[in-house]
C-alpha positions as CSV (number, residue, x, y, z in Angstrom):
1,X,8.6,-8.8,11.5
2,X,8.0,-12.5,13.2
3,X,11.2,-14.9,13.3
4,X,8.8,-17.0,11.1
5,X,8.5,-14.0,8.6
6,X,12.4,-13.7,8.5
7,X,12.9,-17.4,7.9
8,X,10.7,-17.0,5.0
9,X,12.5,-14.2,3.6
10,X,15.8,-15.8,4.4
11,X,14.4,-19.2,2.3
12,X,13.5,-16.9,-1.0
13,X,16.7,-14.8,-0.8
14,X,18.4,-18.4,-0.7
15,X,16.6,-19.8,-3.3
16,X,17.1,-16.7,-5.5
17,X,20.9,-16.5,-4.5
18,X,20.8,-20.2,-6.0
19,X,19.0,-19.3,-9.0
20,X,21.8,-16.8,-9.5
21,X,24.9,-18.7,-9.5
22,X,23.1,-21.6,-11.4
23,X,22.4,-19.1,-14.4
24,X,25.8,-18.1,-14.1
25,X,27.2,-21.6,-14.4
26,X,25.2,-22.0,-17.4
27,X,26.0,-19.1,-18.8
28,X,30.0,-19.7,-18.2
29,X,29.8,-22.8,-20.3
30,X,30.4,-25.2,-17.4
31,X,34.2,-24.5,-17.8
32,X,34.6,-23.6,-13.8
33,X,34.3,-26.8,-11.5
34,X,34.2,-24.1,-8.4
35,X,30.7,-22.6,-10.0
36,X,29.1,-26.1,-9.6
37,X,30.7,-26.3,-5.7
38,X,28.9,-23.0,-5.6
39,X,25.4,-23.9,-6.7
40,X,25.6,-27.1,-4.5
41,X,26.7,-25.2,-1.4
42,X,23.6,-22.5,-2.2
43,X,21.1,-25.7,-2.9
44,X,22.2,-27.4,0.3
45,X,21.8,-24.1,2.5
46,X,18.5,-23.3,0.9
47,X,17.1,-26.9,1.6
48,X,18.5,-26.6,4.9
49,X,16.7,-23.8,5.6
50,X,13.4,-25.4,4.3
51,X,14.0,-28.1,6.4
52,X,14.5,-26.0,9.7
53,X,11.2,-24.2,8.9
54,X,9.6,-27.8,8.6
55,X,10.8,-28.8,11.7
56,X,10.1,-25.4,13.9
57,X,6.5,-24.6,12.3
58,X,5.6,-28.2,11.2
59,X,4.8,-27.2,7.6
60,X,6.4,-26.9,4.7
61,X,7.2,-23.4,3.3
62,X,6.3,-22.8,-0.5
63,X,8.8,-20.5,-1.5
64,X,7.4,-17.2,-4.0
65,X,10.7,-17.9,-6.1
66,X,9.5,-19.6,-9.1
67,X,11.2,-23.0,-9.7
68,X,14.3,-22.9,-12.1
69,X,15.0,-25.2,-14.7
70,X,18.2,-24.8,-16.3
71,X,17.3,-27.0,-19.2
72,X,14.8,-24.0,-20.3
73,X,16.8,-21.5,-19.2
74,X,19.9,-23.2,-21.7
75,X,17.0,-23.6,-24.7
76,X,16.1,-19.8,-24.4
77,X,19.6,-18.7,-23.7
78,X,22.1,-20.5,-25.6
């Protein structure tokens, strides 16, 4: 496996880490202020990875995670 490959994989198991404890806020009911410190510390190191890739490879990686949108993912779950 490249570096590049493992960057990639390191950007999706980010992004999917993210997705995770942003579903789990949701799904607490917002009532823990440490689950949204959580989510904004996994967004930050996901974008920062994205940004490192950027910078090394000049491009812009297109994670495979599928974009989340909470506002859905409330309507079909709550």
């Amino acid at each position: 496996m490249t570096p590049q490959e493992m960057l990639e994989q390191m950007i999706d198991k980010a992004w999917t880490d993210y997705v995770d404890i942003h579903k789990a806020e949701i799904d607490s009911g917002y009532d823990d202020a440490m689950d949204g410190f959580d989510r904004k510390e996994a967004e930050g190191f996901a974008c920062g990875l994205e940004a490192a890739y950027s910078v090394v490879y000049n491009k812009v990686y297109e994670s495979k995670i599928p974009e989340f949108d909470p506002y859905e993912y409330e309507d079909n779950n709550g």
